[in-house]
N, C-alpha and C positions, 0 to 999 in steps of 0.2 A: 653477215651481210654479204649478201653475191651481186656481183653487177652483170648484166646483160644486154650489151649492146651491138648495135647491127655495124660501128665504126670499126675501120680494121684496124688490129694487136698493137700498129706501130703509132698508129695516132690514138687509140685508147688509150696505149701506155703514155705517151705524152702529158695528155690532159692528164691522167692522174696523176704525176710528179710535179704540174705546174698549178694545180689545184689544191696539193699535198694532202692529198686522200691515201695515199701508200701507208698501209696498215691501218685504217680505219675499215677499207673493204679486205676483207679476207680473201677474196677470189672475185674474178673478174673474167668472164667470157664473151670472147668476142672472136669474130673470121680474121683467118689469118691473112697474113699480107697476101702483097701481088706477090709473082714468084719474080725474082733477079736474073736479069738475061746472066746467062754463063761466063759473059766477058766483062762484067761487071764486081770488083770486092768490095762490100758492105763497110768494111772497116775503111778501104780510100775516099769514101764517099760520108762517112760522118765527121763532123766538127769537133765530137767529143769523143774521151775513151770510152770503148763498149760498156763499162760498170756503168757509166751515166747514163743508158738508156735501159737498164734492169729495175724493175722492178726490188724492192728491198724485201721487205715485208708480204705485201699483198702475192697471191700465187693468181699466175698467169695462165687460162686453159684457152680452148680454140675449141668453137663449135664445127661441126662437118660444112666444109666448100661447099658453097652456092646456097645455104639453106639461111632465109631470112623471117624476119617475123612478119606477120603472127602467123608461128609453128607451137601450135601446144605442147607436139611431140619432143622439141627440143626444150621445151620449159622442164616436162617432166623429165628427163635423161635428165636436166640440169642438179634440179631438184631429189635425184634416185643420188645422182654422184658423190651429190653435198651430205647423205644419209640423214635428208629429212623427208618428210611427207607432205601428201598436197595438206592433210589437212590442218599443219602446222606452220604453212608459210603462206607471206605475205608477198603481194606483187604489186609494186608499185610505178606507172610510170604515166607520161601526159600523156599520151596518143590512146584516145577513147577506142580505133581501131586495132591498131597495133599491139596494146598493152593489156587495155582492160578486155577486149578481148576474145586475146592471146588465154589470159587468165583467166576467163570463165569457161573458156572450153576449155579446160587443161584441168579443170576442179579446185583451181586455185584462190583463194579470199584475195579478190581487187581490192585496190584503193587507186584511185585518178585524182593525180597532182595537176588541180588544172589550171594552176599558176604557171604551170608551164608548157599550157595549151599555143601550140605557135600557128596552126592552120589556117584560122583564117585572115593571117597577114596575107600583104602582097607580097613578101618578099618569100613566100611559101612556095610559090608556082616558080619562082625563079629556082630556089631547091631542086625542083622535082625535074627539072630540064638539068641540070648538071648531076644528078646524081648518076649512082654508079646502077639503077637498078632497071633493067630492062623496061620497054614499054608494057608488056602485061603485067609485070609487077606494081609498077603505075596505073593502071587500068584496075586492079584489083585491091586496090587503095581507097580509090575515086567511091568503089560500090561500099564499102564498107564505110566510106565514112558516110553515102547516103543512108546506111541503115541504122535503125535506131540500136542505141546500145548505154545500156542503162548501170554507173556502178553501185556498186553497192556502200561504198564509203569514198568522200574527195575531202581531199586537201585544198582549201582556199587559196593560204598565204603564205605558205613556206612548210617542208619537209619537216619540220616539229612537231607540228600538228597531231605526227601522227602517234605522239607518245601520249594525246591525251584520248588516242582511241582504243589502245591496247597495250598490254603488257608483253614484255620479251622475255623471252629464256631461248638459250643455245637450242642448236637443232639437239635432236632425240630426248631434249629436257622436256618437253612438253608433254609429254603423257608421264614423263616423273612426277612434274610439281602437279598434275592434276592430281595424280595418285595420290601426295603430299597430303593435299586440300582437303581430298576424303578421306586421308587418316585423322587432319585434324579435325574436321566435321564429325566422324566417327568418334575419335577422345573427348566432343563438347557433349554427345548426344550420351555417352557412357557415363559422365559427369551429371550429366542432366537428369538421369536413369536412379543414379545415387541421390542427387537430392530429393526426388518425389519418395523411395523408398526412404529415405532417411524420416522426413516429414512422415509419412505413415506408421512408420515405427514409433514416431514420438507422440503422435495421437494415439494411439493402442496404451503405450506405455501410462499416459496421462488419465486417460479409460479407465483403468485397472487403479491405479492410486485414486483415482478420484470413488472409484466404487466401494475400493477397500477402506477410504476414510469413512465412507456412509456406513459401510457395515460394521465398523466398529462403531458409529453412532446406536445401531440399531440395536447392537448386543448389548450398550450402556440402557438404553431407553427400555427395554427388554426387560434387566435387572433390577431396575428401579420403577418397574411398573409403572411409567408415564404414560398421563393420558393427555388426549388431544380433541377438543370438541368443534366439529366442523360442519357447520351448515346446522347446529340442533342433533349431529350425532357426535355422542363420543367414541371414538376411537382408540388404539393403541397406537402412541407416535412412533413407535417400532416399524409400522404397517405404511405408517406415510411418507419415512425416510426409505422403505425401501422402492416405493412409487417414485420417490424422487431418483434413484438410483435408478433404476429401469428409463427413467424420462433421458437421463444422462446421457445414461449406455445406444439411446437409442439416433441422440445429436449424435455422439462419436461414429455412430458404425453410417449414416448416411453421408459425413463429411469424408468418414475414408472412401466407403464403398465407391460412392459417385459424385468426388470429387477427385481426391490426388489422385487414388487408385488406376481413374480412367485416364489420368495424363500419364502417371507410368507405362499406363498398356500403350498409349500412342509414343512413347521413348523409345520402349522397349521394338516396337514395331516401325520404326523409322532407323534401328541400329540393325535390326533384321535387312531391311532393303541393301543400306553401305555395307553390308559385310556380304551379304549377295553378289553387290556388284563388284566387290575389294577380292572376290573369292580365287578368280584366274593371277590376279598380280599377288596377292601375300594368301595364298592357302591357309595360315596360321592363326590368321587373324576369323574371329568367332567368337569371340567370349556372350555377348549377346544371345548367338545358336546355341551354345551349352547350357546357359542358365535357362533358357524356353526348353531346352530338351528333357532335364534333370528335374525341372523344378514338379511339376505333376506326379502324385505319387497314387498307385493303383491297392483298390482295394478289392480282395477277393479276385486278382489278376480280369476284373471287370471292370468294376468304376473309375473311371480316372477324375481323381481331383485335382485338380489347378490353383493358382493364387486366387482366384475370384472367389472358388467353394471354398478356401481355407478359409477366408472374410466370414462368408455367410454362417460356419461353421462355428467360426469362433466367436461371434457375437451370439449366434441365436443359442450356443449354449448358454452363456454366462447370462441371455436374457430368460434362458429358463429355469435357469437357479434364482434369479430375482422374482421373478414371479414363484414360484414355490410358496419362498419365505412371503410374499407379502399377503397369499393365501394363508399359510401358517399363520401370520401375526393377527390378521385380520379378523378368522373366520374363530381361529383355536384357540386362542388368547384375547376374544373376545370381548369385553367385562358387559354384565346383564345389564339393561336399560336402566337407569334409576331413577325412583318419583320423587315426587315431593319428600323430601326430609321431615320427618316424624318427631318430635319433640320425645324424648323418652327422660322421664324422671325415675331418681332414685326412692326409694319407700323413705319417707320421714323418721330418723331418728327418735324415740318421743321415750323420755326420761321417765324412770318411774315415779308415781305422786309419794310426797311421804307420808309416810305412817300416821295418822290422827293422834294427838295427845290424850292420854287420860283423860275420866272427867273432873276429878278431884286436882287435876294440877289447873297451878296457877300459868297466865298467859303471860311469857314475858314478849314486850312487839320487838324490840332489839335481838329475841334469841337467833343466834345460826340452827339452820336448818339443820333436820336432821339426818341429810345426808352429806350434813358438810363437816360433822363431827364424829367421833368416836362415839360408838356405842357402850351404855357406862348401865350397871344396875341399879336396876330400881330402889330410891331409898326405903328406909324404913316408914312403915305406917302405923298411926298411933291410935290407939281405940280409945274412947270412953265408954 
């Protein structure tokens, strides 16, 4: 915090030990005194020892005799001395001519405290008649506060204000912590890069077991000759599990291809811009540009493929292995149309009759058949 004011060194320095601003301002510049006639000692003429009129803390500078504001050129020295930049400092004071500007031709971010607007009192003209500043100084006051002069940020009620319009860091911290900002902007977007690739990988991964469950479906349904009648045709459910698999494979590859996929490529290409712009302050940093560099890989020192063709590549094979098989099941393991079911009998069994008895034998109706007994010879017959 530098102070700059037009009161000279001996009453500046005043007001800031009776204010007890002594180390709260780091530097403070202001015109040096009048100069002390030669018959005059500074020390017979103050009330207190010289240490009481030093500044402690705060360092004391002197802008060049006779030069008052608004001098841009003196803001800027001000500002080169302090080792910061217009575009990292703040200029804060009441006088809309004086101050704000002083600071706009000078390239400096105004802020007009205009709580502490005192011009258009009356007791303002009385000022301007005892001041120490010549009549054209005065005259060139007058024009400029008729001209319009517009800031770009005021303080209403008090010097706090202006902590809820920006944030501080020491001088030449300011292009650090930007730089900061875009390493950690960079670390989120890196991070962010990882999770859509992450998510991709676990769709693909999921793709693959999900296809490989089907196709061990189809090998069981395959061996056990299952059929499947759909619509009045039957099919092989071999043919239809692998339709299902194909339908599958074809959800998975449009959720990577042009869903995550394409948020990756916008990760990936927003860590490309911060590492462009990060490129003059950390050389090193690029992990972003090497994986974009690396990752395309050339075929026949012609083609180059990229992550997008790898996609396209690696689905439309695995979808032309599913189609294959569901030509295969479908077409080649066919089973022939079947009609009506035909009743087929077996040729009837039919016993043979038995043998007719003699005619001389007697009929017994209780006898067993004579296939239900042993065959026995014929008794004897007896002649008259």
């Amino acid at each position: 915090m530098v102070l700059y004011t037009e009161s000279l060194g001996f009453y500046t320095n005043d007001r800031i030990r009776r204010l007890s601003l002594d180390g709260l301002i780091d530097c403070v510049y202001s015109p040096p005194d009048h100069d002390i006639p030669a018959n005059i000692d500074t020390e017979s003429v103050r009330r207190f020892p010289r240490e009481h009129y030093d500044l402690k803390m705060t360092e004391q500078r002197h802008t060049p005799k006779g030069e008052i504001k608004p001098n841009p050129a003196i803001l800027r020295q001000i500002i080169e001395e302090m080792g910061g930049s217009y575009e990292e400092t703040l200029y804060v004071g009441d006088s809309l001519m004086k101050d704000v500007h002083m600071a706009q031709d000078a390239g400096v971010t105004d802020v007009w405290a205009s709580y502490g607007e005192s011009h258009e009192k009356n007791e303002y003209d009385l000022l301007r008649e005892v001041t120490h500043w010549t009549d054209e100084d005065v005259e060139r006051e007058k024009r400029l506060a008729q001209s319009e002069v517009n800031p770009h940020h005021t303080l209403e009620t008090g010097f706090s204000e202006i902590l809820g319009l920006f944030r501080f860091v020491p001088f030449g911290g300011a292009a650090s912590d930007k730089t900061t900002m875009q390493v950690e902007t960079w670390k989120t977007t890196i991070a962010v890069q990882e999770h859509f690739n992450e998510i991709a990988m676990k769709i693909r991964n999921i793709a693959i077991t999900l296809v490989g469950a089907l196709l061990g479906a189809v090998a069981f349904a395959a061996k056990e000759g299952l059929l499947l009648r759909l619509f009045g045709v039957t099919v092989p459910a071999s043919s239809f599990i692998v339709l299902v698999a194909l339908m599958s494979l074809c959800a998975f590859y449009l959720m990577d291809r042009f869903w995550y996929h394409r948020l990756l490529y916008g990760a990936v290409n927003h860590g490309l811009e911060i590492e462009e712009t990060l490129k003059a302050q950390i050389p090193t940093i690029g992990l972003t540009t090497a994986i974009k560099k690396e990752s395309p890989i050339k075929l026949f020192g012609k083609f180059e493929i990229g992550s997008t063709e790898k996609i396209d590549i690696f689905y439309f094979l695995s979808a032309v292995v599913l189609i294959a098989l569901f030509v295969l099941f479908l077409f080649v393991e066919r089973p022939a149309q079947s009609t009506e079911a035909e009743a087929v009998t077996a040729p009837a069994q039919v016993e043979p009759a038995p043998a007719a008895p003699p005619a001389n034998a007697t009929e017994t109706p209780d006898a067993p058949a004579q296939s239900d007994v042993p065959a026995q010879p014929d008794p004897p017959v007896s002649t008259r």
